[in-house]
Backbone as a printed PyTorch tensor [residue, N CA C, xyz], in Angstrom:
tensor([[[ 67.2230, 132.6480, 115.3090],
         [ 68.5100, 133.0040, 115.9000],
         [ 68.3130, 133.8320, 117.1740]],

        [[ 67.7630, 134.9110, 116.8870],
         [ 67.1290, 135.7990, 118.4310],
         [ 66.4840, 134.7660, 119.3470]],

        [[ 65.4480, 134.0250, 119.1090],
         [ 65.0240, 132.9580, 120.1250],
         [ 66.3080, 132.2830, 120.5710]],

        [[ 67.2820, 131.4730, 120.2240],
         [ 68.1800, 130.7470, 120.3710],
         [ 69.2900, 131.6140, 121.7410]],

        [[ 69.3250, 132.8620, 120.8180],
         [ 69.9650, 133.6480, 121.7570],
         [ 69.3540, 134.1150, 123.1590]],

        [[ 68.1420, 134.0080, 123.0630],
         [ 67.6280, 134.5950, 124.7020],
         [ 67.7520, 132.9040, 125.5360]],

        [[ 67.4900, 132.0030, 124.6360],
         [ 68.1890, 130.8960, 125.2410],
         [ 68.9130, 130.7130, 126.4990]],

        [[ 69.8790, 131.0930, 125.0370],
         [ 71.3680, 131.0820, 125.6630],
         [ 71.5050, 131.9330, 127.0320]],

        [[ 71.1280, 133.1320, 126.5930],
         [ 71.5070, 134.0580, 127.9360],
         [ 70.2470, 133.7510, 129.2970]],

        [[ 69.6180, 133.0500, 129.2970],
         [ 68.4090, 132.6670, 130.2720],
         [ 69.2780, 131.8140, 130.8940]],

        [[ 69.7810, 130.7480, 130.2500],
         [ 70.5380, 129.7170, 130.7610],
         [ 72.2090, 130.0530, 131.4060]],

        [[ 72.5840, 131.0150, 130.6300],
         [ 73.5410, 131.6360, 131.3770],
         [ 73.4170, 132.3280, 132.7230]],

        [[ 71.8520, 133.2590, 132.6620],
         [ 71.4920, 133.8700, 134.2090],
         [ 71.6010, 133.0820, 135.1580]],

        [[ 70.8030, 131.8970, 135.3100],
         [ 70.4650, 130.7060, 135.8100],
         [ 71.7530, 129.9700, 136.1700]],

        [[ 72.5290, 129.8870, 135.6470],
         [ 73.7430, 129.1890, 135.9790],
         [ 74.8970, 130.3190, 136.6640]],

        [[ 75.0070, 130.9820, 136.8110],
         [ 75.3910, 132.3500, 137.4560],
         [ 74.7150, 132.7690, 139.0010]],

        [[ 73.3740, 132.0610, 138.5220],
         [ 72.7260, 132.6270, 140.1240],
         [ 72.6610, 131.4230, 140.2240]],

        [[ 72.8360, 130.5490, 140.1600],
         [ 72.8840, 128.6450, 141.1040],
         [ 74.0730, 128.6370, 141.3280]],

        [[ 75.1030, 128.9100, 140.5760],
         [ 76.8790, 128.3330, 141.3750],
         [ 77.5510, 129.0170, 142.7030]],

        [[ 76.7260, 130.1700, 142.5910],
         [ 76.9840, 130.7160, 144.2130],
         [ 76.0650, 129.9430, 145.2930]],

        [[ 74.9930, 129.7810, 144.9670],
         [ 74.0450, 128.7570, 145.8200],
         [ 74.4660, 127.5090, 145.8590]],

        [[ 75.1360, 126.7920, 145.0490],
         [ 75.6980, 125.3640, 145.0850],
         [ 76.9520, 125.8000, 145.8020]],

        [[ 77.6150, 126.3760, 145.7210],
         [ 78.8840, 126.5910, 146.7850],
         [ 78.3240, 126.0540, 147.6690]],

        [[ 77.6980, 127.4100, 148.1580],
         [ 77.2580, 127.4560, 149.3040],
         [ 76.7810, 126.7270, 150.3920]],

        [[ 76.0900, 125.8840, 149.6620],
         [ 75.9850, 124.4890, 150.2940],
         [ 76.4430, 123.9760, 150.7000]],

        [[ 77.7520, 123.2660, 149.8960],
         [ 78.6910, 122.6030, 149.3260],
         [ 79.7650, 122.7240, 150.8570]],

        [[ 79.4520, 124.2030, 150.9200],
         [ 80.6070, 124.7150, 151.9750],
         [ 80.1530, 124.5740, 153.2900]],

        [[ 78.9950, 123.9860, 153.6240],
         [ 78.3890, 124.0460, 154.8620],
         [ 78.0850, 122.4500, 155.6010]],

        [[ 79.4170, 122.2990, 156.2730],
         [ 79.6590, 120.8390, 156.7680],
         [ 78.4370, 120.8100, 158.3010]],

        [[ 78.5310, 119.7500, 157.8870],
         [ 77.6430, 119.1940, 159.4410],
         [ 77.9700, 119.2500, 160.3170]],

        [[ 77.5620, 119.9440, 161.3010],
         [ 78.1850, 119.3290, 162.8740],
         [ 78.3220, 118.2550, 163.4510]],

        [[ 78.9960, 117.3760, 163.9670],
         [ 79.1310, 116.2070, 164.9050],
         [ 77.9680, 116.1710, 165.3310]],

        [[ 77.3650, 115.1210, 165.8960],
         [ 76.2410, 114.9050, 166.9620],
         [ 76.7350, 114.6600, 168.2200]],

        [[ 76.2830, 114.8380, 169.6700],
         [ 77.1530, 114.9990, 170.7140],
         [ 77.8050, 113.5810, 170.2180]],

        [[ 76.7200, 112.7300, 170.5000],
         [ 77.1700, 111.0530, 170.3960],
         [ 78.7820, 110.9480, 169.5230]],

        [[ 78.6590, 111.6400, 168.3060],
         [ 80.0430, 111.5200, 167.8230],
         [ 81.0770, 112.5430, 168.4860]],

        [[ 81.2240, 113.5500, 168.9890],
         [ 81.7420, 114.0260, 169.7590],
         [ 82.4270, 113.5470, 171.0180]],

        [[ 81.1820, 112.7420, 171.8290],
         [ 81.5030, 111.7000, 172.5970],
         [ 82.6240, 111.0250, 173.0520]],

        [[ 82.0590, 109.8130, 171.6800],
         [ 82.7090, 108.6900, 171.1520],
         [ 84.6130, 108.9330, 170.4930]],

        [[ 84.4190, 110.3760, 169.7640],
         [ 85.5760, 111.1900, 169.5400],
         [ 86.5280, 110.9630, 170.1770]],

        [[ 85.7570, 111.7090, 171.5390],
         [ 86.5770, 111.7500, 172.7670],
         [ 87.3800, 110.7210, 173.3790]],

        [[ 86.6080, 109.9930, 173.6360],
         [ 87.2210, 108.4070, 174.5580],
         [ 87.7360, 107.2380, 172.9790]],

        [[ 87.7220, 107.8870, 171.9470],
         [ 88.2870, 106.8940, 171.0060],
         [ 89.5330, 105.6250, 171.5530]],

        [[ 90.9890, 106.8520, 172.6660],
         [ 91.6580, 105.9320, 172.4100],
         [ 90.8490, 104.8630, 173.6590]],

        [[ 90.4650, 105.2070, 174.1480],
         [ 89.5010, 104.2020, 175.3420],
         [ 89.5750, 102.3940, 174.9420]],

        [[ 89.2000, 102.5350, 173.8290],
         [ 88.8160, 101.2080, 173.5290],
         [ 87.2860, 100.9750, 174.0080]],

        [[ 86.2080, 101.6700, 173.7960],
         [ 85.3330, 101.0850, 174.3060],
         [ 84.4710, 100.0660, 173.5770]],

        [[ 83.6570,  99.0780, 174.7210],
         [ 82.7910,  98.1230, 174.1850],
         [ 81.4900,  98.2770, 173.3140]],

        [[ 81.0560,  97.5650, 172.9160],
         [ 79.9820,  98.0480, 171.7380],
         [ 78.8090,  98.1120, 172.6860]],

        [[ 78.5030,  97.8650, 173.8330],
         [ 77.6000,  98.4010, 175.2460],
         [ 77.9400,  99.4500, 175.5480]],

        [[ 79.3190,  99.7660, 175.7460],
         [ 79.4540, 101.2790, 176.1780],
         [ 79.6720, 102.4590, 175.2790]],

        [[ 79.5390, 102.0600, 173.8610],
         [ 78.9290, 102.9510, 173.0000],
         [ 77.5190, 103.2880, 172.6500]],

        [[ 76.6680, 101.9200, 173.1620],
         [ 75.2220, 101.9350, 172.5660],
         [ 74.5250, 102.7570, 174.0500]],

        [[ 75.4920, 102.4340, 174.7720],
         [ 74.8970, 103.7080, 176.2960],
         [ 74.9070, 104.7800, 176.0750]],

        [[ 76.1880, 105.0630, 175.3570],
         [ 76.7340, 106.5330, 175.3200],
         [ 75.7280, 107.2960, 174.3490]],

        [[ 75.8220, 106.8380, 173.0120],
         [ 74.6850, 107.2420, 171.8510],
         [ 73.3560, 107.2430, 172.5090]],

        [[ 73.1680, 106.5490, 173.5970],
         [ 71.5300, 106.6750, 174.0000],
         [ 71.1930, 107.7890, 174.8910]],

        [[ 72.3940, 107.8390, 176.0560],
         [ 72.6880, 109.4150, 176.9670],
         [ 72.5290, 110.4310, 176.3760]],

        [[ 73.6720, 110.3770, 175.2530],
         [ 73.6280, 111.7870, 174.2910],
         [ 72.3460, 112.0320, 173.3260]],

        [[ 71.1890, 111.1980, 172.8820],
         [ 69.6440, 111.0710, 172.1070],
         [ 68.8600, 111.8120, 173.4370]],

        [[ 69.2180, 111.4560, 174.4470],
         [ 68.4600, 111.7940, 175.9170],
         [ 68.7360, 113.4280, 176.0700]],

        [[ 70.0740, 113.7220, 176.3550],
         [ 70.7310, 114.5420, 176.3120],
         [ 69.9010, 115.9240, 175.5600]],

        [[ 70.4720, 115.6600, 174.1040],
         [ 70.2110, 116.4440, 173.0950],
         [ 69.1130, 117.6370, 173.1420]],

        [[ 67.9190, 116.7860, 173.1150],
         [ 66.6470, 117.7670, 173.6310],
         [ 66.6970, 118.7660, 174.9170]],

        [[ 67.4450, 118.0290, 175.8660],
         [ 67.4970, 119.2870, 176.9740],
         [ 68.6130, 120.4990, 177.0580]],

        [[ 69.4400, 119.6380, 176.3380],
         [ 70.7300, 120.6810, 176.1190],
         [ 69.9560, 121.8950, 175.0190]],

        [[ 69.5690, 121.4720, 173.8930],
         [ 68.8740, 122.4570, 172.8550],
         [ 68.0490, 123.6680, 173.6480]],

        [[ 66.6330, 123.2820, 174.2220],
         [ 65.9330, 123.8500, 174.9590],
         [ 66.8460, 125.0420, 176.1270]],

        [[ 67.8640, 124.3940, 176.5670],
         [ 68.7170, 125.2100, 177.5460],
         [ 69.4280, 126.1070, 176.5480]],

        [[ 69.8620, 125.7600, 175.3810],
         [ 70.9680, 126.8180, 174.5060],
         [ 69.8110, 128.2920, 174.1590]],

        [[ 68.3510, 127.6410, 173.8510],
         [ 66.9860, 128.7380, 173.6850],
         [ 66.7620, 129.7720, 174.7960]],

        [[ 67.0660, 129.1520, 175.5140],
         [ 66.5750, 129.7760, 176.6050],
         [ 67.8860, 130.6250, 176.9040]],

        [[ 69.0250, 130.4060, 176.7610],
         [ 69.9480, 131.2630, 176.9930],
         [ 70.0050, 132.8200, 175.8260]],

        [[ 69.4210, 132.2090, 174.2230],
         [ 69.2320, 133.0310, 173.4700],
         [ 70.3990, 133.8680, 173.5080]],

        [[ 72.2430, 132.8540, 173.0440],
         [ 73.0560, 134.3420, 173.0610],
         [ 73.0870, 134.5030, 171.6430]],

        [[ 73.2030, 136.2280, 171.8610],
         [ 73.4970, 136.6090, 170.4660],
         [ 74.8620, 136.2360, 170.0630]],

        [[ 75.2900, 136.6180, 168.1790],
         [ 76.4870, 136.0720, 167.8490],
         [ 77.8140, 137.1960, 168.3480]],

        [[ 77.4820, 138.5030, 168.6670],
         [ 77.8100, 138.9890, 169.3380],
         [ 78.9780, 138.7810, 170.9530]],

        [[ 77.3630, 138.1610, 171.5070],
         [ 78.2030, 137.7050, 172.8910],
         [ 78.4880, 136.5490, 172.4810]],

        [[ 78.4690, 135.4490, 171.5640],
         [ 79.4540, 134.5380, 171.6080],
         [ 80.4130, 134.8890, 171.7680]],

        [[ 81.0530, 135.7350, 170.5380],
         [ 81.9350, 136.0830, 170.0630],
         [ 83.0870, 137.0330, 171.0200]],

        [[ 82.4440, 137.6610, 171.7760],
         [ 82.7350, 138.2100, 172.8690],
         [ 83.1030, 137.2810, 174.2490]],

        [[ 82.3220, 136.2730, 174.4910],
         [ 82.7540, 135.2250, 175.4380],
         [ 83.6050, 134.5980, 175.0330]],

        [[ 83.8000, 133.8560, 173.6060],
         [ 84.8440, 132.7450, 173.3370],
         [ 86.3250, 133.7740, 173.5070]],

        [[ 86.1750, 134.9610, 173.2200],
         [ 87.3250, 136.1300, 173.4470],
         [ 87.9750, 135.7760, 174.6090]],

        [[ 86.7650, 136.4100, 175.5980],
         [ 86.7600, 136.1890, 177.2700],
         [ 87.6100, 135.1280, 177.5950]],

        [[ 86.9150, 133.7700, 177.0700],
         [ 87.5530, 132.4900, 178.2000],
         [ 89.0060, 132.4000, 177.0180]],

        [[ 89.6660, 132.4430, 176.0830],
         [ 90.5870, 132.3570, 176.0150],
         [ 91.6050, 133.5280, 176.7130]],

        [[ 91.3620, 134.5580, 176.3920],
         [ 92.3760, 135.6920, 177.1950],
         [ 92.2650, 135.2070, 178.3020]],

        [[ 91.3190, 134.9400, 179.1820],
         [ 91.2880, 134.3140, 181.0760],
         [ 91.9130, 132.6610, 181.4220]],

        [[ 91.8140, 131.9260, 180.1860],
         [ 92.4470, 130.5610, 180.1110],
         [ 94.2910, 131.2880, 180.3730]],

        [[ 94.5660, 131.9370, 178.9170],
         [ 95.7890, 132.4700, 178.8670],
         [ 96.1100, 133.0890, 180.1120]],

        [[ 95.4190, 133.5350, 180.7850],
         [ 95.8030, 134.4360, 182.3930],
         [ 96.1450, 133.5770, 183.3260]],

        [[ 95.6270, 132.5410, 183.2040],
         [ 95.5360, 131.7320, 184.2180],
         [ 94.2860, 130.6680, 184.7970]],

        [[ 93.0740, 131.2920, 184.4260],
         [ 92.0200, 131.4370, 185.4170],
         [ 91.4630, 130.0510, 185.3380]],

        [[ 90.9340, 129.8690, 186.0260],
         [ 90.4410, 128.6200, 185.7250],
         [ 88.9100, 128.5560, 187.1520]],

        [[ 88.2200, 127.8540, 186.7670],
         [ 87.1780, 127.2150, 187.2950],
         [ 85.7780, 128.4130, 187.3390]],

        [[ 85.2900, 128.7200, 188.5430],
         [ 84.3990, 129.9540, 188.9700],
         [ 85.0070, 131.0040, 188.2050]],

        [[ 86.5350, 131.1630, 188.8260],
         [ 86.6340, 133.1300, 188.2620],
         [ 86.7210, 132.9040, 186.5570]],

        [[ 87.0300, 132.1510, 186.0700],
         [ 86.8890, 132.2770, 184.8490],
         [ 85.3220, 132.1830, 184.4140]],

        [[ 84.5420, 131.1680, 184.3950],
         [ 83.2240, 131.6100, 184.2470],
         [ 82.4130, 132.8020, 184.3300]],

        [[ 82.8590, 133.3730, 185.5180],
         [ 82.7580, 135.0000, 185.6870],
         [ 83.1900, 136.0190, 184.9350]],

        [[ 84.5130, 135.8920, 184.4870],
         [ 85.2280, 136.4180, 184.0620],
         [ 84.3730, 136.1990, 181.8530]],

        [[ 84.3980, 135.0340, 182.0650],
         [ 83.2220, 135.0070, 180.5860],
         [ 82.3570, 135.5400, 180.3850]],

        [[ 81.3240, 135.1690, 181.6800],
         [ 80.3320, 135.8660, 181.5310],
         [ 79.9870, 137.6830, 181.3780]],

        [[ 80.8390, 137.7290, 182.0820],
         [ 80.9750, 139.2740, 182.3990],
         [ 80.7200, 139.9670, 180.7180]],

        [[ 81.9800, 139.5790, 180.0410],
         [ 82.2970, 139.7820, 179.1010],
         [ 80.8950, 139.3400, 178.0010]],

        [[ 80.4940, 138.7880, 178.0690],
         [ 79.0750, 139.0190, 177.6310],
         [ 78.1690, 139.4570, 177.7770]],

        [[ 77.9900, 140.3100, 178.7160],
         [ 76.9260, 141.2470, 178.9390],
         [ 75.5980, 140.6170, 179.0980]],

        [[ 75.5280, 139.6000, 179.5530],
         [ 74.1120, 138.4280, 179.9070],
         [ 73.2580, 139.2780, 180.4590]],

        [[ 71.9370, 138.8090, 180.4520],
         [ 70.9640, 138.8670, 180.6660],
         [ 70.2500, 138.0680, 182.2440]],

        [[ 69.8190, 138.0490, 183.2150],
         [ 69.4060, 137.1460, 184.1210],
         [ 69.3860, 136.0670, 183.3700]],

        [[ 67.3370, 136.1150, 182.5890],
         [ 67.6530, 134.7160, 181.8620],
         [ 68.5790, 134.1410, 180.9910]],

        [[ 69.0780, 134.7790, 180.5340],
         [ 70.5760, 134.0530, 179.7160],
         [ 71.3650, 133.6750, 180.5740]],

        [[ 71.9870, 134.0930, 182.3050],
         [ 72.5300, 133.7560, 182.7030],
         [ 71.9100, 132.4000, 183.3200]],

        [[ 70.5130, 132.3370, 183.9270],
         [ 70.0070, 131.1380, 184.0030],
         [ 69.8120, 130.1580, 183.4890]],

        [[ 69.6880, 130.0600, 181.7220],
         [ 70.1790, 129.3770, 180.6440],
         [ 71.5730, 129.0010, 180.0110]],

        [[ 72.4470, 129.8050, 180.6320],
         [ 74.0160, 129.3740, 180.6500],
         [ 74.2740, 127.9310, 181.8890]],

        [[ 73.6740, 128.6950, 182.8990],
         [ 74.1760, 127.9930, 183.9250],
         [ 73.5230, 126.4420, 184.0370]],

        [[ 71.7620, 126.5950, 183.2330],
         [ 71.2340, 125.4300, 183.0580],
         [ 72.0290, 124.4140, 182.2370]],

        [[ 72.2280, 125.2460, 180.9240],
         [ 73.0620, 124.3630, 179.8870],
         [ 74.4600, 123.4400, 180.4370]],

        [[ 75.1140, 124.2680, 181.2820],
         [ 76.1010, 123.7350, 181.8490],
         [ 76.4210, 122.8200, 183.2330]],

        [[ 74.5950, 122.8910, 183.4800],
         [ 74.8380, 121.4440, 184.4440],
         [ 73.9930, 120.0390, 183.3130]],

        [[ 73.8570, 120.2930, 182.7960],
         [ 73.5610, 119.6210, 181.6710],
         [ 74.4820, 118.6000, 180.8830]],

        [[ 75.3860, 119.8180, 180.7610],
         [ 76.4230, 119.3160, 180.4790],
         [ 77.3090, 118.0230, 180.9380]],

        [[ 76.9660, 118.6300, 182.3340],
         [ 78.1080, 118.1450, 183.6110],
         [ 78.0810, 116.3750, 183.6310]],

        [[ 76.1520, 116.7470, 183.8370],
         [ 75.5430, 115.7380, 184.1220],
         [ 76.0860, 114.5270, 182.9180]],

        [[ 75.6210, 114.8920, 181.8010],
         [ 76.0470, 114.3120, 180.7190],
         [ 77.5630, 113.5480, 180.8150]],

        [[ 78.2390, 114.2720, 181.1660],
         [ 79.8870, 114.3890, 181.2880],
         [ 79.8230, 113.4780, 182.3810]],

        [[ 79.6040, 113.4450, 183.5740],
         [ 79.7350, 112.5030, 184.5690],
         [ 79.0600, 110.9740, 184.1070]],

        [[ 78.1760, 111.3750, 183.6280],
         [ 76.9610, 109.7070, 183.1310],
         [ 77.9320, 108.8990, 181.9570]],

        [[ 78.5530, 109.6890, 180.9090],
         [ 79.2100, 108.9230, 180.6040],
         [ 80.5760, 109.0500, 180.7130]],

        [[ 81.3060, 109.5500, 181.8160],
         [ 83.0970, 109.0310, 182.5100],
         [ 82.5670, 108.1600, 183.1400]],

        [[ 81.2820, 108.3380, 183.7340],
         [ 80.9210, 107.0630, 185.0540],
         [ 81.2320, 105.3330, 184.2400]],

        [[ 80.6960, 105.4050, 182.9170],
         [ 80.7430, 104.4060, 181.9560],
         [ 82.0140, 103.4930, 182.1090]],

        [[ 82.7550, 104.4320, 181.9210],
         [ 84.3830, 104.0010, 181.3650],
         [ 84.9070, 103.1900, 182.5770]],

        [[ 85.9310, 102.1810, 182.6210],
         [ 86.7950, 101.6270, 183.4760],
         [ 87.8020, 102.6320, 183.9050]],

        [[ 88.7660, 102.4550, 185.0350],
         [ 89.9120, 103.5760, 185.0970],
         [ 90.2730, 103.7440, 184.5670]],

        [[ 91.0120, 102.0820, 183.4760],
         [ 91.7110, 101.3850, 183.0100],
         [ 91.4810, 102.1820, 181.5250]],

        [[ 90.2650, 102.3560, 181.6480],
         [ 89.7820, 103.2370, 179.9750],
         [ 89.9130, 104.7490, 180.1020]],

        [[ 89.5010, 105.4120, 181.5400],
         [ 89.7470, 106.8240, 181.8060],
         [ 91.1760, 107.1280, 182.0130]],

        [[ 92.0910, 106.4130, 181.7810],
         [ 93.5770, 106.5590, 182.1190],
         [ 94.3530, 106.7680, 180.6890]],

        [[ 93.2830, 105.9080, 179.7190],
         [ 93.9400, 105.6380, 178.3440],
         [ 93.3520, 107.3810, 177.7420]],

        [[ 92.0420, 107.3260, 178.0500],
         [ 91.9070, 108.6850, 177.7640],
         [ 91.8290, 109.3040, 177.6910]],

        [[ 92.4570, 109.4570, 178.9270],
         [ 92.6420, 111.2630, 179.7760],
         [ 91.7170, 112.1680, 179.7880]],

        [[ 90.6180, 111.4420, 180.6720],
         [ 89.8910, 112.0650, 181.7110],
         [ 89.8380, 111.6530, 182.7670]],

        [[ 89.0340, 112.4760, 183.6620],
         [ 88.9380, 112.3140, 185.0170],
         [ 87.1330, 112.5520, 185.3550]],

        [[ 86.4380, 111.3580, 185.8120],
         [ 85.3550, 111.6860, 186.2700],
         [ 85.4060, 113.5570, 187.1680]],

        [[ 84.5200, 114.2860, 186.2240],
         [ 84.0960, 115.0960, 186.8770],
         [ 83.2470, 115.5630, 188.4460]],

        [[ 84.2720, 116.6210, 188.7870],
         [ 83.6360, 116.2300, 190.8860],
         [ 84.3870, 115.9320, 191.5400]],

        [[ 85.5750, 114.8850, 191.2200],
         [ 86.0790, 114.1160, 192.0410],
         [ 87.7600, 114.2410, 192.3770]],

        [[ 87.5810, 115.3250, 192.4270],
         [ 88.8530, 115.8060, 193.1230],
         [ 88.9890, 115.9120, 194.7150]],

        [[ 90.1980, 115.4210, 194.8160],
         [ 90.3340, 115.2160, 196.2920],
         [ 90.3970, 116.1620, 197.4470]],

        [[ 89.7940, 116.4420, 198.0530],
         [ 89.6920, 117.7260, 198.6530],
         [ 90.4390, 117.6100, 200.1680]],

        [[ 91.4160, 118.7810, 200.1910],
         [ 92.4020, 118.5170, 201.3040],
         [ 91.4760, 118.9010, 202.7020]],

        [[ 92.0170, 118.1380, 203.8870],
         [ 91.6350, 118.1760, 205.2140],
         [ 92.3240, 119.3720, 204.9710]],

        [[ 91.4410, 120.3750, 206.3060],
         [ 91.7860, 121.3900, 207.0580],
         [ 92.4200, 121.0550, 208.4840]],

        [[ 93.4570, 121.6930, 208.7260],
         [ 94.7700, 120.9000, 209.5320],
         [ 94.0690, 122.2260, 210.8060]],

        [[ 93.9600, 121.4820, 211.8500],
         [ 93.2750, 122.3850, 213.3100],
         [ 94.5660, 122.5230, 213.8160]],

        [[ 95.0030, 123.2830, 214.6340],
         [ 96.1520, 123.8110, 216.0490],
         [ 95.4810, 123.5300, 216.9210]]])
């Protein structure tokens, strides 16, 4: 009966210290891969099964340099947390383009190299972002509201 009983309560420890660890798990969803992120994006697009197998191959290309650039920026959870603050209160202000970037950064308290690893990550980005809007037809960038990045029309300066 005493044997039976340490059993019991062994198997009770054990199941007590695993159901918080099986949560836990349980509770920890995957991130998207850019590729699905992507693809997310331009869903209502309609795109062709070429201009998905481009896109998934950009973003496999992608991936490794974007990673390496997020290392090298090394932000703490801190200044995330502190930047994602930043660009919404400065979105809400108004700001948009340079002064808001500034206005983020600031607010994180960067580092040179972190700022050189921000700024890497985010032509990275760009690049990415342009390679595949470049993909799309108008006809597909119209359906899904984007705009090739860059390509804003820039007004003549009017001489006297």
């Amino acid at each position: 009966m005493k044997r039976l009983t340490t059993q019991l309560l062994v198997l009770l420890l054990m199941a007590v210290v695993a159901a918080p660890l099986a949560a836990q798990q349980q509770n920890k969803k995957k991130q998207p891969t850019l590729a699905q992120r992507t693809l997310k994006r331009f869903a209502k697009a309609e795109l062709t099964e070429e201009q998905t197998a481009k896109i998934k191959e950009l973003a496999t290309a992608a991936v490794p340099k974007l990673t390496a650039a997020r290392k090298k920026a090394a932000l703490t959870a801190e200044q995330r947390q502190a930047m994602n603050a930043a660009r919404k209160k400065a979105t809400d202000d108004g700001l948009k383009g340079k002064a808001l970037r500034e206005a983020v950064q600031a607010a994180g308290n960067l580092t040179d190299e972190q700022k050189v690893g921000v700024a890497e990550q985010r032509a990275l980005t760009l690049e990415f972002n342009k390679a595949t809007i470049g993909l799309l037809s108008e006809e597909q960038r119209t359906k899904a509201g984007v705009k090739l990045p860059g390509s804003k029309k820039k007004k003549k300066k009017q001489t006297k």
